[in-house]
C-alpha positions as CSV (number, residue, x, y, z in Angstrom):
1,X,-34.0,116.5,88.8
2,X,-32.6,120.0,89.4
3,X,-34.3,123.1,88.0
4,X,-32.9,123.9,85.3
5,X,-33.8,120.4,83.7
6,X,-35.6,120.8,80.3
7,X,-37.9,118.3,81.1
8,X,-39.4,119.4,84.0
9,X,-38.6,123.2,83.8
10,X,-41.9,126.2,83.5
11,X,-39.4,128.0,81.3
12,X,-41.1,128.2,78.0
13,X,-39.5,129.5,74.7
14,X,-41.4,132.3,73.0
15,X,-40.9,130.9,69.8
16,X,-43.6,128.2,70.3
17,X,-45.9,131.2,70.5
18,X,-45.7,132.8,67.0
19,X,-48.7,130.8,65.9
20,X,-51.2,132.5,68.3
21,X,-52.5,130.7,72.0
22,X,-51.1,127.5,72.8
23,X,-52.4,125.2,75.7
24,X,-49.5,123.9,77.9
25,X,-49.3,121.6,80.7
26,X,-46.6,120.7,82.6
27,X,-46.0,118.4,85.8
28,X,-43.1,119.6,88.3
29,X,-41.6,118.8,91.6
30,X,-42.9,121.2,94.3
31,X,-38.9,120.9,94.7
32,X,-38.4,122.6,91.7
33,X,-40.5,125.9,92.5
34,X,-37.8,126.7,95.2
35,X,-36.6,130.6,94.7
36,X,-32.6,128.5,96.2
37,X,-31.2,125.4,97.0
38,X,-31.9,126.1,100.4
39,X,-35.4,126.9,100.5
40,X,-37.8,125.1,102.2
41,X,-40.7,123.5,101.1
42,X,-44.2,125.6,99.3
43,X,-45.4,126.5,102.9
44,X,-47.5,128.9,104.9
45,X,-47.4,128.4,108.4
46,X,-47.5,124.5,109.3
47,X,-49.7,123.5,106.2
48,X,-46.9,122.6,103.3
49,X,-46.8,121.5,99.8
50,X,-44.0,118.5,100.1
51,X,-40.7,118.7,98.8
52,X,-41.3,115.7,96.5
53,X,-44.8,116.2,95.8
54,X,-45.9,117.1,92.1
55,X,-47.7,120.2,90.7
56,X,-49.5,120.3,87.6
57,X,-49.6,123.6,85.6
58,X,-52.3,123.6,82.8
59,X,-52.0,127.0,80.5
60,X,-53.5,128.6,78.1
61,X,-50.2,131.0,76.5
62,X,-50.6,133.7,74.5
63,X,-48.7,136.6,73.0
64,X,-50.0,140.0,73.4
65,X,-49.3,143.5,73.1
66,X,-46.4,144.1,75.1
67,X,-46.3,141.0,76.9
68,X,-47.5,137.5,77.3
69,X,-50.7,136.4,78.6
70,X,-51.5,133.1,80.8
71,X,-54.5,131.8,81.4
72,X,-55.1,128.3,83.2
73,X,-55.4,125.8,86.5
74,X,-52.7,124.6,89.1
75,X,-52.8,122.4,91.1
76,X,-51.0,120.7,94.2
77,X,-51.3,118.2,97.0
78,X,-51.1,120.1,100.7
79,X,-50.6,118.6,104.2
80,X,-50.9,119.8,107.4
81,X,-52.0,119.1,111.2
82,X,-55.5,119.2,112.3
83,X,-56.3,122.1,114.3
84,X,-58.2,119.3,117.5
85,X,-55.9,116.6,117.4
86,X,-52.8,117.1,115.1
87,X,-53.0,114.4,113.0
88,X,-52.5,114.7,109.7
89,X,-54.8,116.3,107.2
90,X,-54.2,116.3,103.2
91,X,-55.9,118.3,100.6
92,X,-55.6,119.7,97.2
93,X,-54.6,123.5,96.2
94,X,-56.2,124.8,93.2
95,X,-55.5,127.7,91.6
96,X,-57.0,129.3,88.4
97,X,-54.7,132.3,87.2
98,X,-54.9,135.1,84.8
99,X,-51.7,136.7,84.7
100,X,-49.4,139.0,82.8
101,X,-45.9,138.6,81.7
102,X,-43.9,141.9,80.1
103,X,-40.6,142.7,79.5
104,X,-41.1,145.8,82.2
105,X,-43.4,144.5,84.3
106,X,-45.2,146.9,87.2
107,X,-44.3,145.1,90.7
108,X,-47.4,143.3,91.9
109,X,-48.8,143.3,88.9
110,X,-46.7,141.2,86.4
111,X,-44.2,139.2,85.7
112,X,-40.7,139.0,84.1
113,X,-41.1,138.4,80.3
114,X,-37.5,137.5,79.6
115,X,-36.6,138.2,75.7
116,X,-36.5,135.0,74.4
117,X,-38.6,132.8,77.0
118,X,-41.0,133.6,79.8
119,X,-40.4,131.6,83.4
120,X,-43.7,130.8,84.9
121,X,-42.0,129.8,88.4
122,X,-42.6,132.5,89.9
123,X,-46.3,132.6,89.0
124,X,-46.8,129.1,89.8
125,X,-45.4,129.6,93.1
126,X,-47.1,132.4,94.3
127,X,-50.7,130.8,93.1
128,X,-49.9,128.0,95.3
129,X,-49.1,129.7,98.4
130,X,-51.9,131.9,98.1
131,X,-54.5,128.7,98.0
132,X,-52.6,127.3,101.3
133,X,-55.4,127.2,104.0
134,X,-54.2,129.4,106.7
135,X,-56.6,128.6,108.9
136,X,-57.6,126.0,111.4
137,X,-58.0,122.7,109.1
138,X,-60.9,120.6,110.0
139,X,-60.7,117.1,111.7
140,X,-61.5,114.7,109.0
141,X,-62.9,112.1,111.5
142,X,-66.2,112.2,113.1
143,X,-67.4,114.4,116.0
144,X,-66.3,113.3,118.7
145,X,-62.5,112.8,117.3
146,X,-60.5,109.5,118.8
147,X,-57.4,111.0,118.8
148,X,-58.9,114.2,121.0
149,X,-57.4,114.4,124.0
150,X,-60.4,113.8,126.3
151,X,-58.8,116.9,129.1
152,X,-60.2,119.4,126.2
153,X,-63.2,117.5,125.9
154,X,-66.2,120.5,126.8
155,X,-67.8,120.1,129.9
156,X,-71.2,117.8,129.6
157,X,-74.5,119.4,129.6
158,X,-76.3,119.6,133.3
159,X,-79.2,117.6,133.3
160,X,-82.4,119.5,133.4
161,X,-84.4,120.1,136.5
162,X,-87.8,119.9,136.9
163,X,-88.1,121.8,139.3
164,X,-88.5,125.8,138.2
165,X,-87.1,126.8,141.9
166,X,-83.7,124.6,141.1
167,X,-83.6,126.8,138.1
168,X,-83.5,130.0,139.7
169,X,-80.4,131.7,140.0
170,X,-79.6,131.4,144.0
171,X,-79.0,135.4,144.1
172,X,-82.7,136.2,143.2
173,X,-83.5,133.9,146.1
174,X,-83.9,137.1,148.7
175,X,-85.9,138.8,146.0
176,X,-87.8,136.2,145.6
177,X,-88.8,135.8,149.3
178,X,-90.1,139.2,149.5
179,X,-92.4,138.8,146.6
180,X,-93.8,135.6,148.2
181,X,-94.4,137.8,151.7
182,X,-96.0,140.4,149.8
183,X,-97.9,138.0,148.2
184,X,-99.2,136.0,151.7
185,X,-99.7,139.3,152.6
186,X,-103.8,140.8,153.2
């Protein structure tokens, strides 16, 4: 379905606000939240929201003074590679907003408020792509991993020695002679 599809569109009429607060939900391609045709998938790095993967938007909308207020959860499926072995890894992204619309809106701040409709795209977008984990993901499979390569395994632990002298550090070993003549010593 393309974007500007009435069914799955986040462009909601202001009319249906005249009431007071509404709650709105809405279920969208992550295909749909593309800026272009030719933008890639919701991604940050190599952890993406897939092109044919859904996002649900659940609102609370509001008019307010000077703009439009929205209130709510969304939500989207993520995959990425594990940081050990680079198999895959899925999770959710869940984002609970509180954001403005107006009809000026101060950059960084808020968003377009068109005059007869507001476009939450934007919004929905951006709260995504700031829940993306941009960090190492965890391994989902047990320590030690079966798809670890076992070259980048850590070295094992040295037994331990009984012996206190196979402990020392074999450049105290002069030291340590002088102190056992001074010792013996009368």
């Amino acid at each position: 379905m393309s974007r500007g599809d009435p069914e799955r569109s986040l462009s909601v009429p202001l009319r249906l606000l005249g009431r007071g607060p509404i709650s709105w939900s809405k279920t969208v391609r992550a295909a749909d939240l593309a800026e272009s045709d030719d933008s890639t998938e919701l991604r940050i790095a190599d952890v993406e929201v897939p092109r044919d993967s859904e996002v649900d938007v659940e609102l609370t909308l509001e008019l307010i003074s000077g703009g439009l207020s929205a209130a709510g959860r969304i939500t989207a499926a993520w995959q990425g590679p594990c940081a050990r072995c680079w198999m895959p890894v899925e999770g959710e992204a869940c984002a609970n907003v509180r954001e403005l619309f107006a009809a000026v809106p101060r950059e960084g701040e808020q968003y377009q408020l068109h005059p007869e409709h507001a476009d939450l795209a934007p919004m929905v977008r951006e709260a995504i792509l700031l829940e993306l984990p941009i960090e190492a993901i965890a391994c989902p499979y047990p320590d030690p991993c079966p798809n670890h390569p076992p070259d980048l395994d850590p070295a094992p632990d040295e037994p331990a020695r009984d012996d206190p002298a196979e402990q020392q550090d074999p450049r105290w070993a002069p030291l340590e002679a002088l102190r056992r003549g001074q010792a013996e010593s009368p």
